[in-house]
GUMIDO-246438 format. One record per residue: residue number from 1; x, y, z of N, C-alpha, C in turn. Coordinates in steps of 0.02 Angstrom, whole numbers. Example, Ala and Ser with C-alpha at 12.3 -4.5 7.8 and 13.67 -1.06 7.14 Angstrom:
<pts>
1	660	-284	390	615	-225	390	660	-165	390
2	642	-112	354	684	-53	357	645	2	394
</pts>
This chain:
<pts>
1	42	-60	0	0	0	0	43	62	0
2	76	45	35	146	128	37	169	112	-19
3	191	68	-73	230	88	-110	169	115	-177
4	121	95	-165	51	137	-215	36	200	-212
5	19	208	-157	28	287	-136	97	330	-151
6	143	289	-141	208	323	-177	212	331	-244
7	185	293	-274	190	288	-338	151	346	-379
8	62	366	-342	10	389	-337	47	460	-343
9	78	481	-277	114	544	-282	166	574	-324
10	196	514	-337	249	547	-399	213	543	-469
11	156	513	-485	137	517	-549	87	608	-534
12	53	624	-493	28	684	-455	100	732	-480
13	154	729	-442	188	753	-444	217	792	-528
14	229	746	-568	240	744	-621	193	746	-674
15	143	750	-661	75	771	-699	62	850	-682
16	85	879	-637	58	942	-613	107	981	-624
17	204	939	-628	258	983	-646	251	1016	-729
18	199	945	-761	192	958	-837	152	1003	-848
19	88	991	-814	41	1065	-805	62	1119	-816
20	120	1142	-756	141	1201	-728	183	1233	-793
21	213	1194	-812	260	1209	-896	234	1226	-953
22	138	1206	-967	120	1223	-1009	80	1266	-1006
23	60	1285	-935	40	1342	-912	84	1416	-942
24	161	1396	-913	211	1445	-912	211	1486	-987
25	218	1409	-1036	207	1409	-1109	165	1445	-1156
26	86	1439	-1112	28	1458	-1145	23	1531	-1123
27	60	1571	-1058	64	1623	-1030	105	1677	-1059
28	167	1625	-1097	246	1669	-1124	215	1676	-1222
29	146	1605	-1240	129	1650	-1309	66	1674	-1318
30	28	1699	-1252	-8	1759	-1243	18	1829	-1237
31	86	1810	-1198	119	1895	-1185	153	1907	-1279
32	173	1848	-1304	191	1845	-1375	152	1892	-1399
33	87	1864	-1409	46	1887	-1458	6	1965	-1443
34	10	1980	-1398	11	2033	-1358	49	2093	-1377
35	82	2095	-1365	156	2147	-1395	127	2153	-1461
36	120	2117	-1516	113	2139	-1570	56	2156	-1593
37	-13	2139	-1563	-89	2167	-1539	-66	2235	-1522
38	-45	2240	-1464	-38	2305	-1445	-11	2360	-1487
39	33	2348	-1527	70	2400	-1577	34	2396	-1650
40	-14	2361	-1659	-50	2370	-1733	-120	2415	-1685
41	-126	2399	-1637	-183	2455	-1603	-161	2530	-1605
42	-97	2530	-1583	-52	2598	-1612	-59	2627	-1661
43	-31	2593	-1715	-22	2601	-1798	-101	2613	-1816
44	-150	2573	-1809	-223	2577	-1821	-241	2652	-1813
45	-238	2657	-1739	-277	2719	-1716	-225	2763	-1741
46	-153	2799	-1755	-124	2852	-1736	-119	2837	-1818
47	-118	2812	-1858	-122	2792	-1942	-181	2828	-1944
48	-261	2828	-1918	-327	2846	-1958	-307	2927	-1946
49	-263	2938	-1906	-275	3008	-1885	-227	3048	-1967
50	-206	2989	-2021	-181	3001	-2079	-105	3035	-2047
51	-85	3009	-2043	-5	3020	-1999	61	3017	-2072
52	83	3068	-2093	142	3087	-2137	215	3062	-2114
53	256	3036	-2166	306	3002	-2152	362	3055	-2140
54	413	3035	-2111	465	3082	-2094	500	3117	-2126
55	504	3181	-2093	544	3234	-2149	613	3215	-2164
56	646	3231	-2188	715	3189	-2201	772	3237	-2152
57	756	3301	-2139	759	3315	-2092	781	3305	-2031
58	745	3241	-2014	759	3232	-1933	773	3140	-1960
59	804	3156	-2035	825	3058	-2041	895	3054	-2008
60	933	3027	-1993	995	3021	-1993	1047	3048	-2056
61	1005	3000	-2119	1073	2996	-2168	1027	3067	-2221
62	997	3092	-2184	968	3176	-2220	900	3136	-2287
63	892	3085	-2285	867	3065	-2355	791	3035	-2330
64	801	2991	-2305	748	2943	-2283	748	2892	-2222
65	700	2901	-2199	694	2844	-2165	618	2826	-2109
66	614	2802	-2074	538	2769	-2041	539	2780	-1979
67	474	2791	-1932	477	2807	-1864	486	2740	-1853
68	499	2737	-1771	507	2799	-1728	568	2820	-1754
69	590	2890	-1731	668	2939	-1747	674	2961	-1682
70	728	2967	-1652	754	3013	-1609	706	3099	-1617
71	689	3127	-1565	663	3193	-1563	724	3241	-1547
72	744	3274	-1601	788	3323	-1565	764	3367	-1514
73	818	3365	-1457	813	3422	-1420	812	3500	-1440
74	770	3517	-1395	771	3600	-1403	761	3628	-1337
75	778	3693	-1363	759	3756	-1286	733	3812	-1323
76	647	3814	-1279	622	3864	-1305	619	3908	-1218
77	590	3963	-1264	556	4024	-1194	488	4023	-1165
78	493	4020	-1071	415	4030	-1071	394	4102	-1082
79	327	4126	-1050	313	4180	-1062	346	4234	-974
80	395	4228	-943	424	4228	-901	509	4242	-925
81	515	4200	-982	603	4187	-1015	637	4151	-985
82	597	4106	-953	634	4050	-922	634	3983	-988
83	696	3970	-995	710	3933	-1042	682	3868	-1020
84	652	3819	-1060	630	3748	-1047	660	3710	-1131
85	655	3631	-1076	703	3598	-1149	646	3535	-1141
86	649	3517	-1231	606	3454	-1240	631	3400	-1182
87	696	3403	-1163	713	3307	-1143	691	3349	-1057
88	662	3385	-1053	633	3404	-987	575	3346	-971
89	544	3332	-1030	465	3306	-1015	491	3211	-1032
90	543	3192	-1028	563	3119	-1047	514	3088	-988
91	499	3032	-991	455	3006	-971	373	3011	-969
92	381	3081	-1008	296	3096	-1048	283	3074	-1124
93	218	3071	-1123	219	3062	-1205	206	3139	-1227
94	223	3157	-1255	219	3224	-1290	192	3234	-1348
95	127	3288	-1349	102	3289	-1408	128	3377	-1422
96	176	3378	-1492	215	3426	-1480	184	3467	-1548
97	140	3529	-1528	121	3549	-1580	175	3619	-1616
98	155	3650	-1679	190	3699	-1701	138	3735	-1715
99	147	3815	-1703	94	3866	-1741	107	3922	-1726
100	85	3974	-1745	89	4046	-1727	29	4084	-1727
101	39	4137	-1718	-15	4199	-1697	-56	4210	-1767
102	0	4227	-1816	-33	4234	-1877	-70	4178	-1934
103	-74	4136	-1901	-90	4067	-1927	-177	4046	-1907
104	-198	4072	-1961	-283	4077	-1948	-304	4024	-1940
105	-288	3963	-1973	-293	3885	-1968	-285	3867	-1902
106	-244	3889	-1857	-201	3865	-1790	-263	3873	-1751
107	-291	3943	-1775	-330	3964	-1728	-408	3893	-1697
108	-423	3888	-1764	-462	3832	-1757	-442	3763	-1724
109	-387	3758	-1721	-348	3695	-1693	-344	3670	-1608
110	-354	3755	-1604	-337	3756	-1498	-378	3741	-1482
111	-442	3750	-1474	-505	3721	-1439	-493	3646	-1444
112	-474	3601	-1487	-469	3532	-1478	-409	3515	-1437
113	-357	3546	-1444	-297	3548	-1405	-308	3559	-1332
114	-333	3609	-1321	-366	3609	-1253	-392	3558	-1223
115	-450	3543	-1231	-518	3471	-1223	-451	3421	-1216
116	-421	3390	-1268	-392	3342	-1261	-314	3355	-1188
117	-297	3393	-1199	-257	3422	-1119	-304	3416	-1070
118	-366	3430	-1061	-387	3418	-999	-410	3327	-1003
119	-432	3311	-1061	-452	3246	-1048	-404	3201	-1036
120	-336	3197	-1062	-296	3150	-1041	-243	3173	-1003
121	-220	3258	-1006	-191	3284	-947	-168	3215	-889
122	-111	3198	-870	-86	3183	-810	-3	3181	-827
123	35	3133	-767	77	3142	-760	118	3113	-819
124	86	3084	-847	109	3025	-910	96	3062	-994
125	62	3126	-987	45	3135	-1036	48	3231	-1019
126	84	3264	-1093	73	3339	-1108	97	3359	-1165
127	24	3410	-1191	37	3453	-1252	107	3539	-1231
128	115	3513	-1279	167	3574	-1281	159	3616	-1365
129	154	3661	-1342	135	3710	-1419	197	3752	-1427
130	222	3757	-1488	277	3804	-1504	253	3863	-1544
131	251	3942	-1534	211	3985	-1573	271	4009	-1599
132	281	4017	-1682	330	4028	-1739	314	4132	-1721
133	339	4164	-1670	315	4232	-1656	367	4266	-1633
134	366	4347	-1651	421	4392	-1604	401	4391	-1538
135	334	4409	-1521	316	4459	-1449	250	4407	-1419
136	266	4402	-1379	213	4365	-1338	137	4415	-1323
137	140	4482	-1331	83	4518	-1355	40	4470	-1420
138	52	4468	-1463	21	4427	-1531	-2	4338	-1498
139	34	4313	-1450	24	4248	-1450	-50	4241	-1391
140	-28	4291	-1353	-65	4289	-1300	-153	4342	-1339
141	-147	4386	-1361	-220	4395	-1429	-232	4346	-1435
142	-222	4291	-1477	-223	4222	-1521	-242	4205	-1492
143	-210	4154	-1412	-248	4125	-1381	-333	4143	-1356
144	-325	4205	-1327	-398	4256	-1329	-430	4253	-1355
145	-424	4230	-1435	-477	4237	-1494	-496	4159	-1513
146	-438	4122	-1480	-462	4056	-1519	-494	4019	-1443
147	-469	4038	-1382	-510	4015	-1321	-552	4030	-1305
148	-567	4094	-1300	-608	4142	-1260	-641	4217	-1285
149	-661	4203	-1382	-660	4253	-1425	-718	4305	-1370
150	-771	4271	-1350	-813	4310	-1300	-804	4352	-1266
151	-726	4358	-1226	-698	4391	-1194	-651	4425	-1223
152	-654	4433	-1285	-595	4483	-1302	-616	4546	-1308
153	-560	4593	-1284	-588	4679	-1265	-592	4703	-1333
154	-658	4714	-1347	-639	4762	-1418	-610	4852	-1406
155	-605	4839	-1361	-540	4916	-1341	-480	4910	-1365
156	-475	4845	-1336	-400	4835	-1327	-356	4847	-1423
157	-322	4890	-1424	-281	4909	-1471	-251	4855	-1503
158	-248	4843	-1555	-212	4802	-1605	-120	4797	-1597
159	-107	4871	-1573	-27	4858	-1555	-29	4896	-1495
160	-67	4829	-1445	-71	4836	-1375	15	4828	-1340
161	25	4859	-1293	71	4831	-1247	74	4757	-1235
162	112	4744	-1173	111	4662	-1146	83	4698	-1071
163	98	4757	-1032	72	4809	-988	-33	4782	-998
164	-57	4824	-1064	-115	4817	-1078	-148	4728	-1089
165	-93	4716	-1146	-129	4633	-1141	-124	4583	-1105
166	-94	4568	-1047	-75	4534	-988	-133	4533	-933
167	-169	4597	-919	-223	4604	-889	-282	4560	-935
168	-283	4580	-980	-344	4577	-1027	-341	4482	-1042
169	-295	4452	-1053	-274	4377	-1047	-306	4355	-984
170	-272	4372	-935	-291	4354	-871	-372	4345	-855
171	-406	4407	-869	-470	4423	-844	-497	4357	-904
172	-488	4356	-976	-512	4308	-1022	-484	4230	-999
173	-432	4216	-973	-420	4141	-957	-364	4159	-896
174	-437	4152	-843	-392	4176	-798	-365	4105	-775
175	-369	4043	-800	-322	3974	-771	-272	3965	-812
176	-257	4018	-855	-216	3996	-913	-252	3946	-974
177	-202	3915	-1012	-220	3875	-1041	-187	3809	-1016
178	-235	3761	-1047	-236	3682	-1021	-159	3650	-1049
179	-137	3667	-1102	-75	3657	-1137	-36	3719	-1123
180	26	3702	-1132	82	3732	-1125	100	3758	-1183
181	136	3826	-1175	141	3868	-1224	224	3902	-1223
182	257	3863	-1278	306	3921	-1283	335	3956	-1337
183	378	4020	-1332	410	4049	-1414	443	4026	-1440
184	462	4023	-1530	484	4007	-1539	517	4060	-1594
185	547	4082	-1590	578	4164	-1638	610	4149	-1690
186	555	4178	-1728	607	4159	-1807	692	4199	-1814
187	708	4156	-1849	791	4159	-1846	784	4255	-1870
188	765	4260	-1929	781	4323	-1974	725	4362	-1967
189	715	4409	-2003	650	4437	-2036	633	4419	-2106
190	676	4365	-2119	653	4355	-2208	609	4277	-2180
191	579	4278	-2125	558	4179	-2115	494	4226	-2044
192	459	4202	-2067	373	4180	-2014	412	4136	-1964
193	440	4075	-1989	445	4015	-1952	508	4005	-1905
194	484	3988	-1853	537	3984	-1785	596	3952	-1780
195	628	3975	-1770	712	3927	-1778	691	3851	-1735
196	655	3837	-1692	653	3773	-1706	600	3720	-1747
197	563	3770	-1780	510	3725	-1799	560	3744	-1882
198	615	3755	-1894	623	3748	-1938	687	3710	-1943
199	730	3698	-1873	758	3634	-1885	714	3562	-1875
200	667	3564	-1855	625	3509	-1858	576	3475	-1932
201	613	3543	-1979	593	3535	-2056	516	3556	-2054
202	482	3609	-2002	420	3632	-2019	427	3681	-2073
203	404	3712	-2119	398	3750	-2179	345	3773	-2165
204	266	3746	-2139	205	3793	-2134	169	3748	-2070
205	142	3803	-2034	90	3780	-1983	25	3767	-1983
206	-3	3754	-1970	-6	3702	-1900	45	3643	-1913
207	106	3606	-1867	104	3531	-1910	128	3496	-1821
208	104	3443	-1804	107	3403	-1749	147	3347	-1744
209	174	3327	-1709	237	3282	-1674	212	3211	-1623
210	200	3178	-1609	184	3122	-1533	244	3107	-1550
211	275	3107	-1482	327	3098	-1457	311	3054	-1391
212	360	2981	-1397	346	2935	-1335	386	2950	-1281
213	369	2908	-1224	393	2919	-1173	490	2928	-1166
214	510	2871	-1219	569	2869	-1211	616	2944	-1254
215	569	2971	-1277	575	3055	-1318	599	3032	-1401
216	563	2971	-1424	554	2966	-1485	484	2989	-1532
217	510	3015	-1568	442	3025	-1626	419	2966	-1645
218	356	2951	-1651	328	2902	-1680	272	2919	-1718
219	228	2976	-1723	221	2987	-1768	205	3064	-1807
220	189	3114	-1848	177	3162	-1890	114	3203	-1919
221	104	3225	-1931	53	3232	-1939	63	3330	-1948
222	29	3343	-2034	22	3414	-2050	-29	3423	-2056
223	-55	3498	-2038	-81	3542	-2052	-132	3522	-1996
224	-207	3550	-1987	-234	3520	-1924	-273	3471	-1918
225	-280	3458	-1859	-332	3385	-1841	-366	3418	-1786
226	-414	3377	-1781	-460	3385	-1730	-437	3326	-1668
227	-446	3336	-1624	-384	3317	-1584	-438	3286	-1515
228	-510	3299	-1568	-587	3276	-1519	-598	3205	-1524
229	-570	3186	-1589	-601	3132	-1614	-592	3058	-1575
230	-636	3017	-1585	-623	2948	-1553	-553	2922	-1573
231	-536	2918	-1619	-488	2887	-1646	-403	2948	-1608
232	-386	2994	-1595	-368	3023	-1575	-347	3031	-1493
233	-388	2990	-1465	-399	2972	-1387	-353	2922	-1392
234	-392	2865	-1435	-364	2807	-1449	-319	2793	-1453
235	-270	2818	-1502	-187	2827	-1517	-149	2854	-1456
236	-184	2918	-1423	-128	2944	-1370	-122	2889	-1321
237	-172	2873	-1286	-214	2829	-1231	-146	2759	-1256
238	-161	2733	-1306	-113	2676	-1330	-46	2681	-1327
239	-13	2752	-1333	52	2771	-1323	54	2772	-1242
240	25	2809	-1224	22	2838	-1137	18	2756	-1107
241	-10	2721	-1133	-8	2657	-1075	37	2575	-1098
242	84	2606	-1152	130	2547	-1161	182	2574	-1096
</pts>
């Protein structure tokens, strides 16, 4: 009888070691298949948003090549002149937009930019806007007209101070805005466009960046989007939680 029961236990034994292995097995080609689920959910959603291939620009060999790319670093100005640098936000996903004051298109663009800053706003996720501008007078109008056109002073002078328009901002958004805002000064007077949105190979605004956590581009995207859309959630949401 003891040596049945012995026998009993080691076949137990060895029936449940085999279990445990194909368990391990069936566990290691779920996480398999997984990984690559997860990154066509990427490509799906941040693809419908019609996403443009890389400028050659920011290729290595200047010619061509495929995301993700390295994001070059930059240092722009806040509205303060305190300098801030892209590899500040590493460990965010960054949705890194370009535009300026004079950019009537842009204007339509912020209200979605906004919504989507407050909706996925956290520690894992921030819009950053670059305005292609001399004077933070013009950027801070813009915002006024494209946030809060209701509240804009029709007093207020066209070549207001920063004295006059600073109040008048304030009273119109007095939390600021939901996204982050900084200058970006064109090199010359013969260029609209900001010395960094023009080493980044921008030529015209609006044009947008997602940038992952590890401060790679992954994907592009010109001129504007609506930034409301389902599919748009989808893509960031998919970046923000690999």
């Amino acid at each position: 009888m003891i040596r049945l029961v012995s026998h009993l236990n080691r076949k137990t034994v060895l029936f449940g070691g085999a279990a445990g292995v194909i368990g391990v097995m069936v566990i290691a080609a779920f996480m398999w298949m997984v990984g690559p689920a997860a990154a066509r959910e990427v490509d799906a959603a941040c693809g419908g948003l019609q996403s443009a291939q890389p400028k050659p620009v920011l290729c290595p060999d200047g010619a061509s090549c495929n995301f993700p790319l390295a994001a070059p670093d930059f240092t722009a100005l806040d509205h303060a002149g305190k300098p801030v640098r892209l590899s500040d936000y590493r460990g965010k996903v960054v949705l890194l937009n370009f535009w300026a004051s004079w950019c009537a298109v842009c204007k339509s663009e912020k209200p979605s930019l906004s919504q989507i800053t407050q909706d996925l706003g956290s520690d894992d996720f921030v819009v950053i806007t670059l305005a292609s501008d001399r004077k933070w007078v013009d950027i801070l109008y813009s915002l006024i007209a494209s946030l809060a056109p209701d509240k804009l002073d029709p007093a207020l002078p066209v070549d207001a101070s920063m004295a006059q328009m600073l109040p008048a901002y304030q009273r119109a958004l007095p939390a600021g805005t939901p996204f982050q805002v900084f200058l970006d000064t064109p090199p010359s007077d013969d260029t609209q466009i900001g010395a960094i949105a023009a080493r980044w190979g921008v030529a015209a605004v609006p044009e947008s960046f997602i940038i992952d956590k590890a401060g790679r581009i992954r994907f592009y995207y010109d001129n504007t989007r609506d930034w409301n859309l389902g599919v748009a959630h989808t893509c960031l949401r998919s970046i923000i939680n690999e």
